[in-house]
C-alpha positions as CSV (number, residue, x, y, z in Angstrom):
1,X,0.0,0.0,0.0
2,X,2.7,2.5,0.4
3,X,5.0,2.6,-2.1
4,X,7.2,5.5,-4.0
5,X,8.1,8.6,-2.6
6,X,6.2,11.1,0.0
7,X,6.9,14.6,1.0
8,X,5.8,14.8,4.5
9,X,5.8,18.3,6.8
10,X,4.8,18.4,10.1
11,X,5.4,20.8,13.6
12,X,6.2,20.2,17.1
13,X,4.0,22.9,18.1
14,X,4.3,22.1,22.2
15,X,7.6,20.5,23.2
16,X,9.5,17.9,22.5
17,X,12.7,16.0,24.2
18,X,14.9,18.4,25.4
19,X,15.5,20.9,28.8
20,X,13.7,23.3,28.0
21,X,11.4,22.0,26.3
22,X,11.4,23.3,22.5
23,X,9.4,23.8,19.4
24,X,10.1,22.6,15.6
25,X,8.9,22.9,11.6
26,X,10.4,20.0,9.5
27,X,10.0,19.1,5.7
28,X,11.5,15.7,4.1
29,X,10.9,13.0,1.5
30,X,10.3,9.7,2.6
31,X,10.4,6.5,-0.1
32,X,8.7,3.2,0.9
33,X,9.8,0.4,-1.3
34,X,6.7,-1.8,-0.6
35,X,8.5,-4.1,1.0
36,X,8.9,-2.5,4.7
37,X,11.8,-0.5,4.3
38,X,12.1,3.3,4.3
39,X,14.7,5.8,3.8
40,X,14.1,9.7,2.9
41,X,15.8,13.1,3.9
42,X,14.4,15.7,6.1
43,X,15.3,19.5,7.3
44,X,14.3,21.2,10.9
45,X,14.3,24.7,12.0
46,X,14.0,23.9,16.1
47,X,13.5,27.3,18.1
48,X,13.9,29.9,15.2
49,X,17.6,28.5,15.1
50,X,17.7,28.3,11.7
51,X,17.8,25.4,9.5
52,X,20.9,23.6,7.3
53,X,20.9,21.3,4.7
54,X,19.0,18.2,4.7
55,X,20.3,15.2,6.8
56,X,19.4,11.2,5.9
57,X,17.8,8.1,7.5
58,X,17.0,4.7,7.1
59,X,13.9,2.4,8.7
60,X,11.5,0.1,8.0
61,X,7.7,0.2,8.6
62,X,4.8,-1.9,8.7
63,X,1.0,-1.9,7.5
64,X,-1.8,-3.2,8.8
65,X,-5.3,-4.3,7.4
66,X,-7.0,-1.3,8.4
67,X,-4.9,0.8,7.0
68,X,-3.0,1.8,9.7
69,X,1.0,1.9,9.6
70,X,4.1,2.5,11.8
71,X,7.6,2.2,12.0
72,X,11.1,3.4,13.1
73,X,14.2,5.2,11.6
74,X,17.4,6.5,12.4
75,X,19.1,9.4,10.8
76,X,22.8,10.1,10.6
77,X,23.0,11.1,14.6
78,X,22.0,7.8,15.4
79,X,18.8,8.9,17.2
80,X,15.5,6.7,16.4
81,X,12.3,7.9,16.2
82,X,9.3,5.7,16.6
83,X,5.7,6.9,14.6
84,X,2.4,5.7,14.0
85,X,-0.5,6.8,11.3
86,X,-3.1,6.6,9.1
87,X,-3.1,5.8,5.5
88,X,-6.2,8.0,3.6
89,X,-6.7,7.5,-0.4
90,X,-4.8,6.0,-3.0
91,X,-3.2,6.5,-6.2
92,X,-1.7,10.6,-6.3
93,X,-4.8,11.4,-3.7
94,X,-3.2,9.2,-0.9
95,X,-1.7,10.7,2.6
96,X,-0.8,9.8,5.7
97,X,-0.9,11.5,9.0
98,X,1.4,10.3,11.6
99,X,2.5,11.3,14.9
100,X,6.2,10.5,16.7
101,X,5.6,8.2,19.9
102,X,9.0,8.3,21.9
103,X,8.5,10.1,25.1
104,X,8.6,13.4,25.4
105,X,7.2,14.4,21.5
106,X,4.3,16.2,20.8
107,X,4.1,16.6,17.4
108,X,2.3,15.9,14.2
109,X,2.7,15.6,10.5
110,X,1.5,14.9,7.0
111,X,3.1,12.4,3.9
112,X,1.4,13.1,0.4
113,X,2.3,11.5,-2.4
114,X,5.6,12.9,-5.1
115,X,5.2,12.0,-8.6
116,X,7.1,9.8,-10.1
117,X,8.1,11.7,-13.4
118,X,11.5,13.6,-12.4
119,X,10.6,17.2,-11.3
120,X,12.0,20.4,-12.8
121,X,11.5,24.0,-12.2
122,X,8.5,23.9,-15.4
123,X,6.9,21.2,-13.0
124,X,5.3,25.0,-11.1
125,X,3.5,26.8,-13.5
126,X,0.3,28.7,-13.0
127,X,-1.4,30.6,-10.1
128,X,-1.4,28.7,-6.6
129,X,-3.0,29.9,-3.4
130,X,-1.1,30.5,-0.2
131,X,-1.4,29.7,3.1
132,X,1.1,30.2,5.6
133,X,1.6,29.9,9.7
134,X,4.0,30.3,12.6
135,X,5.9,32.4,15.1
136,X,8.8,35.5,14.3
137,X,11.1,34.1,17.1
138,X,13.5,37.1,16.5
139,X,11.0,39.3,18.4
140,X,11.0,39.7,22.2
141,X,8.3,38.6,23.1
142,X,7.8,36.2,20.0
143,X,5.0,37.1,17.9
144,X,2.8,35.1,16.3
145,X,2.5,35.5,12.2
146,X,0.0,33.9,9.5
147,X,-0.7,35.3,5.9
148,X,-2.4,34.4,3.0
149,X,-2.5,35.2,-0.4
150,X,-1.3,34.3,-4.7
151,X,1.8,32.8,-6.5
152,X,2.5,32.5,-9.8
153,X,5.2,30.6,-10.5
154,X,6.4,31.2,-14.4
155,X,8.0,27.5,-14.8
156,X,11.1,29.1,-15.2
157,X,12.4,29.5,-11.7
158,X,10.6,32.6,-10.9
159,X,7.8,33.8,-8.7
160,X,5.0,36.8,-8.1
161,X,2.8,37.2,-6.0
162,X,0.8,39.1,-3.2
163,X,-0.3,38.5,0.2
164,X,-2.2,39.6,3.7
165,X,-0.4,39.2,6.7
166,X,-1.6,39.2,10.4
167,X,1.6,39.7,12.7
168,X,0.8,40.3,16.4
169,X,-2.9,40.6,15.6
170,X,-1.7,43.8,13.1
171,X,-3.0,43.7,9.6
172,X,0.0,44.1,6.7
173,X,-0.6,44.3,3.0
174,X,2.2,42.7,1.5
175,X,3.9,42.1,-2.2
176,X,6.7,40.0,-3.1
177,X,9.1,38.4,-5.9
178,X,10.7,35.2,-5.3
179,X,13.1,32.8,-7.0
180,X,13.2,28.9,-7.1
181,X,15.2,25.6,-8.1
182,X,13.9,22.2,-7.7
183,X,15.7,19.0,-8.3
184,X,14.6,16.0,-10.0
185,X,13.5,14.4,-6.5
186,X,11.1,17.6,-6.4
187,X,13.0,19.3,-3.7
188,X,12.3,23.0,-3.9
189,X,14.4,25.6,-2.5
190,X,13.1,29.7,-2.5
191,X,14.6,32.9,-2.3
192,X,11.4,35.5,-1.4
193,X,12.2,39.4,-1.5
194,X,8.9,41.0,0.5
195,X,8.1,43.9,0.8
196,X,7.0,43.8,4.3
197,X,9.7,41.2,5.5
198,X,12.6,41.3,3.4
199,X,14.5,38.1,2.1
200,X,13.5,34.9,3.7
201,X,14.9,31.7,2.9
202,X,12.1,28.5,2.0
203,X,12.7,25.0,1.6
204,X,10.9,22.1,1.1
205,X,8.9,19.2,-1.4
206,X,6.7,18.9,-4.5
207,X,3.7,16.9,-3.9
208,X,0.9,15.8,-6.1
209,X,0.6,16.6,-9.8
210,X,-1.9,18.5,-12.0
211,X,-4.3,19.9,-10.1
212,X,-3.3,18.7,-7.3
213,X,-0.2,20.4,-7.0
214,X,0.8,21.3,-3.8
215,X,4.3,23.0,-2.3
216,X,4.8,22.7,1.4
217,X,8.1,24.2,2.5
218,X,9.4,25.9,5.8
219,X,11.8,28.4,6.8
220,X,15.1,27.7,7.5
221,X,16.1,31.5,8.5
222,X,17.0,31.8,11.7
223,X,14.5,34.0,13.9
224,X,11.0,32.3,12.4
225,X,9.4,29.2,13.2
226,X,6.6,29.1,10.0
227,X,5.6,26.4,7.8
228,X,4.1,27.7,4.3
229,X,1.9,25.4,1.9
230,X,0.9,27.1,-2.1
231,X,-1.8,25.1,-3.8
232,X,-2.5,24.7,-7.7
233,X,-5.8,27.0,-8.1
């Protein structure tokens, strides 16, 4: 039942192990081969810390009858993380939702299906809506931020678009240009000049195809703890 590649994005929106306890936004690929092994990549901004490259892991996982899956995998700090979930759909429509059960997680997150073509930078083409939520950590006290709004991406590695933001409960019209690369696994990485932020760095996975396109990335600045999702309109 689960087999091919998945972008998955999730948040630790509470705590998670660790003295004092902290918060997270993570994006990642994860490819089941069917058989009950797993391997993928992921990235994690924890705390507004900021985010570097991708790291990998390996795992294996396990379906059951109804539908319901878990497993375990290690990355390259040898810590292994335990998870449980649901399996919805099928074909390009299918996603899971899984939570992390080791002690001291709360968190929650979401695999869709990747295509299987090879993406490219023409694989975005076309006006997507945009949704976007989290917290600017670089603020003291931190302040809580969500905005909605367009992109068009051309296919060509560029992007316009326009957007509302709340921050702090203050309303800010925004407008912004951005700039994009995507590699054949559909990992997408953004450069966005706004108007009302400045340069912010995204990064994150293609899922879906045709109209159901879908881009859900995070930022990996340090100073914001935001996960951001644009949807084929």
């Amino acid at each position: 039942t689960l087999n091919g590649s998945y972008g998955f994005y999730g948040q630790a929106p509470a705590t998670l192990m660790g003295d004092p306890v902290m918060r997270m936004v993570i994006s990642g690929i994860m490819r089941f081969d069917g058989n009950g092994n797993l391997s993928g990549e992921s990235v994690a901004n924890v705390e507004g810390w900021g985010a570097g490259e991708p790291g990998a892991f390996a795992g294996t996982y396990t379906v059951s009858p109804d539908c319901t899956y878990s497993g375990e995998h290690a990355g390259d700090d040898g810590e292994t993380i335990h998870f449980t979930g649901t399996i919805a759909g099928s074909g390009m429509t299918q996603e899971m939702h899984f939570v992390p059960t080791d002690p001291g997680w709360v968190a929650a997150g979401t695999d869709k299906k990747i295509q299987s073509a090879p993406c490219s930078v023409a694989t975005l083409k076309g006006s997507f809506a945009l949704f976007g939520e989290g917290t600017v950590t670089a603020f003291d006290p931190p302040a809580p931020l969500v905005h909605v709004g367009t992109a068009t991406y051309d296919g060509a590695g560029n992007v316009t678009g326009s957007d509302t933001i709340m921050l702090n409960g203050a309303e800010t019209p925004d407008n912004y240009t951005a700039t994009y690369t995507v590699t054949e696994e559909c990992r997408i990485s953004v450069e966005i000049t706004s108007d009302a932020v400045g340069v912010v760095h995204e990064l994150g996975w293609i899922v879906g195809e045709g109209k159901d396109t879908e881009v859900h990335l995070i930022v990996t600045d340090p100073g914001f703890l935001f996960t951001e999702g644009t949807r084929k309109q």
